[in-house]
C-alpha positions in Angstrom: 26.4 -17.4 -45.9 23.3 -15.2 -46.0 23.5 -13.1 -42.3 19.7 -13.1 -42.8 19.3 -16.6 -41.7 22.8 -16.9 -39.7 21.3 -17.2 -36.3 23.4 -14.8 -33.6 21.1 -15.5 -30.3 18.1 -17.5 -29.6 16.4 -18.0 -26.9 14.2 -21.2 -28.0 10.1 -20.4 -27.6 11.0 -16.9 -27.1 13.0 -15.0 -29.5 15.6 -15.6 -32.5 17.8 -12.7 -33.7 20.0 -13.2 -36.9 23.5 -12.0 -37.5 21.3 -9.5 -40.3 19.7 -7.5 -37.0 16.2 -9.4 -38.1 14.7 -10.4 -35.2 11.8 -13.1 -34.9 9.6 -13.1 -31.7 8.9 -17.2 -31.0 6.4 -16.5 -28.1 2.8 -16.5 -29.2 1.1 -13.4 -28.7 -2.9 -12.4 -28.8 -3.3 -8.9 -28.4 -7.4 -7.7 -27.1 -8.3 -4.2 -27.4 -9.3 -2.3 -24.7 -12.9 -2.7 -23.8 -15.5 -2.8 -20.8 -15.7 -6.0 -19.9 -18.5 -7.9 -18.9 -17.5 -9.8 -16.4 -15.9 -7.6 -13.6 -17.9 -4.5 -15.0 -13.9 -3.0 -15.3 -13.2 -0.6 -18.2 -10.1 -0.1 -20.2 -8.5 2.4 -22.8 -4.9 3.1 -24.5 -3.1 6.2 -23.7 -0.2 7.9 -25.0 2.5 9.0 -22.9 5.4 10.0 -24.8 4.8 10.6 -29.0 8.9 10.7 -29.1 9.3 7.5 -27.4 5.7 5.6 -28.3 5.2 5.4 -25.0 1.9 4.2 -23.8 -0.4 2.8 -21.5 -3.2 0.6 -20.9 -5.7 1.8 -18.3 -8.0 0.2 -16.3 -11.2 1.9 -13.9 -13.4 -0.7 -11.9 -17.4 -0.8 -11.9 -19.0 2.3 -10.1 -15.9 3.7 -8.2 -16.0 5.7 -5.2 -16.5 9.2 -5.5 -13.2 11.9 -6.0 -13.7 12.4 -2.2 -12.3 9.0 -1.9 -10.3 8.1 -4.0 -8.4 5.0 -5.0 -5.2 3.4 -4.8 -3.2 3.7 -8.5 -1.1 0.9 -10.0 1.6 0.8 -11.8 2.0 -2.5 -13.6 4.8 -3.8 -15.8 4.2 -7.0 -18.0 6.9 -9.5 -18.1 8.1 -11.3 -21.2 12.0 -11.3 -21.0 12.5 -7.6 -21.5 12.0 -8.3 -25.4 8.2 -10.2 -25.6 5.1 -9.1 -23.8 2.5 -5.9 -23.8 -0.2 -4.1 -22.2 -2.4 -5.2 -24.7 -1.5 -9.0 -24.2 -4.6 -11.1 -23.6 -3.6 -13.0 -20.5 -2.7 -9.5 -18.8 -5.7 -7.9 -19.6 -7.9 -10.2 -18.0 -5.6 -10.6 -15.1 -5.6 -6.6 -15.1 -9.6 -6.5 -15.4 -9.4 -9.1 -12.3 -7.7 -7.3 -10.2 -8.9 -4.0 -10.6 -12.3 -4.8 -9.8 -11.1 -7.0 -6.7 -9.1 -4.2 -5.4 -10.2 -1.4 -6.3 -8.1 0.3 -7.5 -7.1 2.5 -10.9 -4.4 0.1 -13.3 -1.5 1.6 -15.3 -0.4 -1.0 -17.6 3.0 0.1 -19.3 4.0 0.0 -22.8 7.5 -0.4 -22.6 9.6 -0.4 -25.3 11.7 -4.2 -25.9 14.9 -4.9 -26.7 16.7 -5.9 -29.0 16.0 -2.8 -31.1 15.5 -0.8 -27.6 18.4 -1.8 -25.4 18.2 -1.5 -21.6 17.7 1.3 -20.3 15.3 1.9 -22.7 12.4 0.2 -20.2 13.3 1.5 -17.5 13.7 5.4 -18.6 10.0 4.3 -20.3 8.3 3.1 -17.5 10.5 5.9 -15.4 8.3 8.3 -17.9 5.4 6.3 -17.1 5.4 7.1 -13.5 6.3 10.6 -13.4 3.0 10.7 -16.0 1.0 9.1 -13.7 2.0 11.7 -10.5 1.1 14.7 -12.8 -1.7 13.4 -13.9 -3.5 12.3 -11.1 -2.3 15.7 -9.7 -3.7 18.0 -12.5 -4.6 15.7 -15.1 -5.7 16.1 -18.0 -6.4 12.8 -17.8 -9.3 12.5 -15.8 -9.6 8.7 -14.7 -6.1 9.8 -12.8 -7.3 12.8 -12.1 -10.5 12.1 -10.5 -10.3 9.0 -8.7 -6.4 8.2 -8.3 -4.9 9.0 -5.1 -1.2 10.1 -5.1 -1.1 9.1 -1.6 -1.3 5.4 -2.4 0.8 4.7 -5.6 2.1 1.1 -6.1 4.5 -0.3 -8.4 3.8 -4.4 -9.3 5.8 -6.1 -11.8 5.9 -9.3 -13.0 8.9 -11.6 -14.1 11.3 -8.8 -16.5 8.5 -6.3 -15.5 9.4 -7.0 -11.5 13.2 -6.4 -12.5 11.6 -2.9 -13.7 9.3 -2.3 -11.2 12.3 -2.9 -8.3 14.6 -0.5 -9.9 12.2 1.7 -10.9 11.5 2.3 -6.8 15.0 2.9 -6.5 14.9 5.5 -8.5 11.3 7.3 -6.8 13.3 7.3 -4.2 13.4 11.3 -2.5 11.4 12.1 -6.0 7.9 10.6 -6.2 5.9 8.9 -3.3 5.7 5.6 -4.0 3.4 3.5 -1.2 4.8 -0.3 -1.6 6.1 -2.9 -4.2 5.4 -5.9 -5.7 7.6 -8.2 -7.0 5.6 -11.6 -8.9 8.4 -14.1 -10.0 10.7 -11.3 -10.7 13.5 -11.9 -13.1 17.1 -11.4 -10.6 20.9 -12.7 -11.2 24.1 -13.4 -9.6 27.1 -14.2 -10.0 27.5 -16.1 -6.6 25.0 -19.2 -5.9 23.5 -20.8 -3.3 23.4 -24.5 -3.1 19.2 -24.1 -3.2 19.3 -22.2 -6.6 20.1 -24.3 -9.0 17.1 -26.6 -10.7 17.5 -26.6 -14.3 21.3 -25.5 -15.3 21.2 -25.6 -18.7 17.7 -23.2 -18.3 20.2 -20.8 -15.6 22.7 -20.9 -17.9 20.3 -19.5 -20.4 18.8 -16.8 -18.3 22.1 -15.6 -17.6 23.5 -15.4 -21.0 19.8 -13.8 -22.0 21.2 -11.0 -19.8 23.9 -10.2 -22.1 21.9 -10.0 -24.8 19.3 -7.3 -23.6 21.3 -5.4 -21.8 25.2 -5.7 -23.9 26.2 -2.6 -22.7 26.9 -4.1 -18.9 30.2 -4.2 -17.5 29.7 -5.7 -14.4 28.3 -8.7 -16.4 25.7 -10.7 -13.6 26.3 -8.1 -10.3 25.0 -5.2 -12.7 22.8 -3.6 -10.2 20.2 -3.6 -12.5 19.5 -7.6 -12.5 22.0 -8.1 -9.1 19.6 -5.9 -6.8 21.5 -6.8 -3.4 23.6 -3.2 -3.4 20.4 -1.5 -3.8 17.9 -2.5 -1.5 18.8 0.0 0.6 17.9 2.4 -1.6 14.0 1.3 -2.2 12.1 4.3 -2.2 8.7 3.0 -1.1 7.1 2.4 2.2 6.3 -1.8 2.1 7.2 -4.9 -0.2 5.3 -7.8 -1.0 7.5 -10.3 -2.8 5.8 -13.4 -4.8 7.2 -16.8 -5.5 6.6 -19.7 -7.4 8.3 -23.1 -8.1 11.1 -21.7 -11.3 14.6 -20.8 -11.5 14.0 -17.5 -10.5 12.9 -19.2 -7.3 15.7 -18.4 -4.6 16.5 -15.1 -6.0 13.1 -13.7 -4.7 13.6 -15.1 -1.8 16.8 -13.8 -1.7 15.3 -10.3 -2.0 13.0 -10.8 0.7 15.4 -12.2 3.1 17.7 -9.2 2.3 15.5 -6.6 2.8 14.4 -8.3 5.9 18.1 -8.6 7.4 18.1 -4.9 6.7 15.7 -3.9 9.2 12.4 -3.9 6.7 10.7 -6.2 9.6 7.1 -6.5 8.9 7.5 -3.5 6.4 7.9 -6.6 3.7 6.1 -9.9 3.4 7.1 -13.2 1.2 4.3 -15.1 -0.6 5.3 -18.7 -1.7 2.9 -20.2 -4.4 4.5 -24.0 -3.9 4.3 -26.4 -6.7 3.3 -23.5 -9.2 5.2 -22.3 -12.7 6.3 -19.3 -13.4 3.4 -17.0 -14.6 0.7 -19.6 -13.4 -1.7 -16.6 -12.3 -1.7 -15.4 -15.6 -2.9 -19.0 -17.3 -5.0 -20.0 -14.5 -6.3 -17.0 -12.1 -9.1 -19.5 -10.7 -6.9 -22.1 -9.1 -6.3 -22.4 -5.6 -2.6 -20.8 -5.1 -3.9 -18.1 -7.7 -7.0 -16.7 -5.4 -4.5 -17.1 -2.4 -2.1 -14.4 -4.2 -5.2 -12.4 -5.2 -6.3 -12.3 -1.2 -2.7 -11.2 -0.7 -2.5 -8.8 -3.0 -6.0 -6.8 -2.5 -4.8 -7.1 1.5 -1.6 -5.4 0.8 -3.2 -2.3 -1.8 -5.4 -1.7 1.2 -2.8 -0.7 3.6 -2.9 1.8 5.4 
């Protein structure tokens, strides 16, 4: 039989590898350029962080920001998408990022990460590591000069969302001792492991899939669902960042966030971290449909928690 149509691994709606090495990305995508948009008065432009690596980023300045004397708070966002669909330039994220920039006020760094499976994990995570030591020197010395002019170093914040809140976790284990990181935001982030709890389980068969989708991205583990990478109960003691802010919606990646709070919280994080629970919504639904109800609660959440002081 042909290995170009002998299929190895699917994950159905979302990607299709054959035993050939083609791969076949099943998830729509509708890529925008960046643009100043109309609406929220935000602009946007690519960036290129690392010509080796093709490492870039999308980044986002709201309408008429404060002056360099006061500057403004810089995130650090990584898209979701399974570790292997997804990208800054994804339409859903960009007017989400536009949103969000102009409610906050704040300076957006939307990561280019490279996917798997032609870029195996650690591949995202050493990109959006590169991403965020970018960042720090640029809004230090530039040369870029929205970083440079009106991001603050003082108040960095890492939020990810589904795959990219698996990143954006370990990637704050890693600042840790090495670059100031002010908090973390985790939105329906994408955890495992190997032991359950009798609340976890909603769809097996989806579960089941989610943990075999593990394998596939990351092959290389040998500790299989306790890899610290997607298991992050060894190292939440090692979060490098000051507070935590983790989201939840009604999916099957449900108990593990609230796993992660409850963790952190047993740990002595107190009112240092903060659990929001959007009941009754998917996976993502901010994304689709930023003007419902749960969706402007997050949003109030969110712009509360960059303006911490």
């Amino acid at each position: 039989m042909d290995p170009d149509t002998q299929i190895q691994f699917e994950f159905i709606g979302v990607i299709r590898q054959y035993k050939s090495g083609r791969v076949e990305r099943l998830a729509q995508t509708d890529p925008v350029p960046p643009s100043l948009d109309q609406i929220t008065g935000v602009d946007s432009k690519d960036v290129e962080i690392d010509p080796l690596t093709n490492v870039s980023a999308r980044l986002y300045l709201p309408d008429s920001p404060r002056s360099p004397r006061s500057k403004l708070p810089i995130l650090i966002y990584f898209h979701g998408g399974a570790f292997v669909v997804g990208s800054a330039s994804e339409r859903l994220d960009h007017n989400y990022l536009n949103l969000l920039a102009s409610e906050a006020n704040t300076v957006i760094v939307s990561v280019e990460y490279r996917r798997a499976p032609e870029h195996l994990l650690p591949a995202a995570y050493d990109d959006s590591w590169a991403a965020l030591e970018w960042v720090a020197a640029q809004a230090k010395s530039g040369p870029e000069s929205w970083l440079a002019q009106y991001g603050d170093l003082e108040r960095v914040f890492l939020v990810g969302f589904s795959a990219g809140g698996n990143i954006a976790h370990n990637i704050a284990v890693r600042a840790r001792g090495e670059i100031k990181v002010k908090g973390l935001v985790l939105i329906h982030a994408y955890f495992l492991a190997s032991e359950k709890s009798a609340n976890e389980p909603k769809n097996l068969e989806l579960r089941d899939k989610l943990e075999e989708f593990w394998g596939f991205v990351s092959p290389q583990t040998t500790s299989g669902l306790d890899d610290p990478w997607v298991n992050p109960a060894t190292t939440l003691k090692l979060l490098g960042c000051e507070r935590v802010m983790v989201c939840v919606a009604d999916d099957e990646l449900e108990e593990r966030g609230r796993r992660y709070y409850e963790g952190l919280r047993e740990i002595g994080w107190g009112e240092k971290v903060e659990l929001l629970v959007s009941e009754g919504e998917k996976h993502g639904f901010f994304l689709k449909n930023p003007g419902c109800e749960k969706a402007v609660e997050m949003m109030t959440r969110l712009v509360a928690f960059f303006g911490c002081h």
